[in-house]
Structures are given as structure tokens and as C-alpha cells.
C-alpha positions as CSV (number, residue, x, y, z in Angstrom):
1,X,0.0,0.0,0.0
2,X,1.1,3.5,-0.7
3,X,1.7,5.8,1.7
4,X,1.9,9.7,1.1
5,X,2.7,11.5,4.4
6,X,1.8,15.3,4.1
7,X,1.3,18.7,5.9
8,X,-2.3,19.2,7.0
9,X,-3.6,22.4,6.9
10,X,-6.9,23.9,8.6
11,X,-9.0,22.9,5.1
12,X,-8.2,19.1,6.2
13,X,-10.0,19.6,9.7
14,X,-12.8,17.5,9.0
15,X,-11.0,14.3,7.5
16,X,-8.6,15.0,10.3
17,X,-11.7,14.5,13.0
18,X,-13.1,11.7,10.6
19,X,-9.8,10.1,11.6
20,X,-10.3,10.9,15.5
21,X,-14.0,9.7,15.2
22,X,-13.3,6.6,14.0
23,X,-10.3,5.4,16.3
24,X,-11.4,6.8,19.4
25,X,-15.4,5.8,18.9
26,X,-17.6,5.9,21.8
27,X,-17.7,5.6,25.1
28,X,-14.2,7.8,24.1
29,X,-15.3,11.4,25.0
30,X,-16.1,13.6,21.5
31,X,-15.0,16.6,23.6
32,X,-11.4,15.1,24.1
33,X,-10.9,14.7,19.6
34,X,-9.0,17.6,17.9
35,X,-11.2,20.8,17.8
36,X,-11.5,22.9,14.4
37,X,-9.0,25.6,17.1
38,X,-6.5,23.5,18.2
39,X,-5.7,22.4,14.3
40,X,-5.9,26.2,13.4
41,X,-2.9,26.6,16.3
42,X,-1.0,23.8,15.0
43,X,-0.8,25.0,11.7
44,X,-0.4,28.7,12.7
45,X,2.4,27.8,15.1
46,X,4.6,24.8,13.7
47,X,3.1,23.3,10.2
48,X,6.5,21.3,9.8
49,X,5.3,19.2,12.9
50,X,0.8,19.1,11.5
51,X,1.3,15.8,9.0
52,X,-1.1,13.4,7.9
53,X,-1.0,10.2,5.9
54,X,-2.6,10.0,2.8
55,X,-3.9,6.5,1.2
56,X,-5.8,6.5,-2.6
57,X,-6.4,10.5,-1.6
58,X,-7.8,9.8,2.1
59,X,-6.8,10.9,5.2
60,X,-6.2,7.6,7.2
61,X,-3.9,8.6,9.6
62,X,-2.3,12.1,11.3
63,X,0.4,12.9,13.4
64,X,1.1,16.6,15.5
65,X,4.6,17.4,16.6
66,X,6.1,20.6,18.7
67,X,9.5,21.9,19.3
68,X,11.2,21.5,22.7
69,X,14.4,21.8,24.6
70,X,14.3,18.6,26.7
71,X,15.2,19.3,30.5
72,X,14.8,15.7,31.5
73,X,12.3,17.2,34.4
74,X,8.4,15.3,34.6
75,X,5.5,16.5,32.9
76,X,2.2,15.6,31.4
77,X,0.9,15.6,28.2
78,X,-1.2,18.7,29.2
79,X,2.3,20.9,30.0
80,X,3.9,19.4,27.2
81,X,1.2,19.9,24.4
82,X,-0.4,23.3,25.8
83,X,-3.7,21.4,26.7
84,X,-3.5,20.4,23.2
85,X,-3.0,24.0,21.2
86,X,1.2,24.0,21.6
87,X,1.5,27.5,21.3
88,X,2.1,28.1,24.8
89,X,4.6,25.4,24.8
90,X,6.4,25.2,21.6
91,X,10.3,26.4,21.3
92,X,10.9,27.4,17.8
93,X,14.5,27.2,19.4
94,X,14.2,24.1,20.9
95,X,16.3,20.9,20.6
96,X,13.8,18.3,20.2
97,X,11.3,17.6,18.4
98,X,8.5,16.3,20.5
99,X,4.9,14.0,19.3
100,X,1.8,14.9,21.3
101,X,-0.9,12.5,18.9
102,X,-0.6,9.9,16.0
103,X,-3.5,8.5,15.1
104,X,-4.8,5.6,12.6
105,X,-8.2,4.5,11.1
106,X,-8.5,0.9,12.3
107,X,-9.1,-0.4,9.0
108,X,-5.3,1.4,8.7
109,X,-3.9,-0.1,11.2
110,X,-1.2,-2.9,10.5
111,X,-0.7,-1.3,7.1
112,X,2.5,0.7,7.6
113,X,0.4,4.2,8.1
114,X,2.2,4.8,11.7
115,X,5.7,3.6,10.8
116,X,5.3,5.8,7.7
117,X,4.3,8.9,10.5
118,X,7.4,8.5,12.5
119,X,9.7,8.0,9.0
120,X,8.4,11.4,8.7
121,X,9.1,12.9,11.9
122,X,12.5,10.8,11.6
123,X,13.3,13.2,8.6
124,X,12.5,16.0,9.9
125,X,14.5,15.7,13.0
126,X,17.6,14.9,10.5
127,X,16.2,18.3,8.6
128,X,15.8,20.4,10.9
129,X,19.0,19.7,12.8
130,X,17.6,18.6,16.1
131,X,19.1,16.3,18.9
132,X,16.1,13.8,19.4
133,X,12.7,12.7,18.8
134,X,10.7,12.7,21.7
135,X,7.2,11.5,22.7
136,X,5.4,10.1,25.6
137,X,4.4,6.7,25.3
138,X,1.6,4.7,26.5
139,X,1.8,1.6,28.7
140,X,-2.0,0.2,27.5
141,X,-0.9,-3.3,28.7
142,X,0.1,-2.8,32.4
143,X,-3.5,-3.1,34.2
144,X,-2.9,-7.0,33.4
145,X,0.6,-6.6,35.5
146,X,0.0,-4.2,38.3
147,X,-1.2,-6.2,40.8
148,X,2.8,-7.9,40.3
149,X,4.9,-5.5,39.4
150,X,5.7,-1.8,39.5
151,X,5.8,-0.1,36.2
152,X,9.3,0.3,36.5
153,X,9.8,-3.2,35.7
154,X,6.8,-3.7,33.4
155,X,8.8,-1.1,31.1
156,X,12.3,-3.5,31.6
157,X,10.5,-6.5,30.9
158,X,9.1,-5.0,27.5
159,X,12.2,-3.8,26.5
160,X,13.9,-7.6,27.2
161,X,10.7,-9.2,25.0
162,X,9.1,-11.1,27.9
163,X,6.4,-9.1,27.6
164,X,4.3,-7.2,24.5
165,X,2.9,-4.2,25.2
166,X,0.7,-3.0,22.1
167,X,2.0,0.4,22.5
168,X,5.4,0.5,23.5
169,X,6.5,-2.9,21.5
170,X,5.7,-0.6,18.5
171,X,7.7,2.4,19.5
172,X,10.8,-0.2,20.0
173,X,10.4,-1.7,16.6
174,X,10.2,2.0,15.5
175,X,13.9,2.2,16.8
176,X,12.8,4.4,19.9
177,X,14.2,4.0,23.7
178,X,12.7,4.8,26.8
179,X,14.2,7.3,28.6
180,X,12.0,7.8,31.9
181,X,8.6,7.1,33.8
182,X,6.4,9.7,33.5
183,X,3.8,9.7,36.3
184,X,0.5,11.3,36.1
185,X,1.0,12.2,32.0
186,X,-2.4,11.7,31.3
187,X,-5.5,9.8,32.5
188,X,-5.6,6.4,31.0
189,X,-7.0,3.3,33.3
190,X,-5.0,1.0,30.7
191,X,-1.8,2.5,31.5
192,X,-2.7,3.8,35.5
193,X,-1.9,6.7,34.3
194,X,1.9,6.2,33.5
195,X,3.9,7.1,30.4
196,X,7.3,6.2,28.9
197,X,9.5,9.4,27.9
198,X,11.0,7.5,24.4
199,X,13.6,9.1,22.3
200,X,14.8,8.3,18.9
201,X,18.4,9.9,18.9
202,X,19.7,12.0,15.6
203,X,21.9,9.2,14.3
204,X,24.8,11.6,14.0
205,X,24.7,12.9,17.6
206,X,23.8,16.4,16.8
């Protein structure tokens, strides 16, 4: 299947929510998908980092990105993305380039539409000249664990392979590594809550 991964632009708003209504169906909150503002902000404040993928001329797939300079310190997703708008947030000086949503249609999914999304970001961290890709990753998989181990050690055991985690398996066949435990990022009963900090390195060491 071919993939064409693109800037979005505020004329794309309602494929790009045809894309949130589908993978986030309800009991998912319609209040919590991308509103027509928020994709207005992206585009107004960092295009580069507003990209969809494109199948046979549909939207199937979208991906928003922000500059940062990474500190190491905790946040959440809300800091991190501006409650979603990344104006308040984003760097244009920043060292990092930082993913706050990627999102597939399931009939999508499996297809190559995400791996195509973080080529893209890949290419524009080597582009742009930045240090790292950064995002916050999902733990979807640790409810089934928690009652045996911390997260801490659900997050080693996915790295070794004694466990998949549908999330964070992906990011580590994306070629991302976790960097921290982020408590508190955002509020997901799968994951209690938790995130993994993940970084994909500029393979020159910029």
C-alpha cells in the first residue's frame, strides 16, 4: 500500500476529525478529539510538525509534533502539548522535536500508516538539525501486570521481550528508547496513568 505523508492544513480539519471519530469511537469522550482551534494553532504555530497520511487520496492517519528543549524534568501531556494547542509550549529554538498525537483509522492499522508517520518525523528531526525525537508513550498493557509489578519493571521486561505491550512494542520496533517514567501524563485506566519518555536519537549525535 502506498503511503503519502503530508502537511495538513486547517482545510483538512474535517477528514482529520473523521480520523479521531473513528479510532477513538464511543464511550471515548467527543470533547477530548481535535477541535477545528486547536488544528488552526498547529498550523499557525509549527506546520512542519501538522502531518497526515494520505492512502488512494484519504486521510487515514495524522500525526502533530512541537519543538522543545528537553530538561529531563516530569511533565504531562497537558504541560507538554499546551492542553492540546502547543502555542504556549512550543520552542521554535528548541532541541527536540517532540509527538503529542498519532493517530490511525483501524481499517489502517497494521498497514505501515504509523511507521510511515514516525519516518516522517524521523526526517525532519535529521532536517531540521535537532538532537532527538521525543514522545510520551503509553503503557495500554500494564493493568494485566500491576497487581505484580511496578511499572518500573513492566517497562524493563518490554524492553527484554518477555512481555508485548501494544503500544510500546511498536515504538521499539520504530527504533525508539525509553528514557523515563512519566507519572500522572495523562489519564488512561489501561496504563494507571503512566507514560514512557521514548527518544529516537539523531543518528549523527547532533
Amino acid at each position: 500500500m502506498s503511503v503519502i505523508v503530508r502537511s495538513y492544513t486547517l482545510d483538512d480539519y474535517e477528514a482529520l476529525l473523521d480520523v479521531q471519530r473513528e479510532s477513538f469511537p464511543p464511550p471515548f469522550p467527543e470533547e477530548l478529539w481535535w477541535k477545528r482551534e486547536q488544528i488552526a494553532a498547529h498550523v499557525a504555530t509549527y506546520p512542519e510538525g501538522a502531518m497526515v497520511a494520505v492512502c488512494d487520496g484519504e486521510i487515514v492517519g495524522s500525526a502533530t509534533s512541537l519543538l522543545v528543549t528537553h530538561t529531563g524534568k516530569p511533565h504531562t501531556w497537558e504541560d507538554v502539548s499546551d492542553r492540546g494547542y502547543i502555542r504556549g509550549s512550543h520552542d521554535p529554538n528548541g532541541d527536540s522535536l517532540y509527538g503529542i498525537d498519532l493517530c490511525v483509522k483501524p481499517a489502517y492499522r497494521s498497514r505501515g500508516v504509523a511507521a510511515a508517520l514516525y519516518d516522517a518525523r524521523k526526517q525532519l528531526v535529521v532536517r531540521s538539525g535537532l538532537k532527538r525525537f521525543l514522545a510520551g508513550c503509553r503503557i495500554p498493557g500494564y493493568h494485566r501486570y500491576a497487581d505484580r509489578m511496578s511499572a518500573d519493571e513492566y517497562v524493563r521486561r518490554v524492553v527484554a521481550g518477555d512481555i508485548r505491550d501494544l503500544v510500546l512494542s511498536f515504538m521499539l520496533r520504530q527504533g525508539l528508547t525509553p528514557l523515563q517514567l512519566l507519572e500522572h501524563y495523562v489519564e488512561d485506566e489501561e496504563s494507571l496513568h503512566y507514560a514512557v519518555l521514548v527518544e529516537w536519537a539523531h543518528p549523527k549525535g547532533v
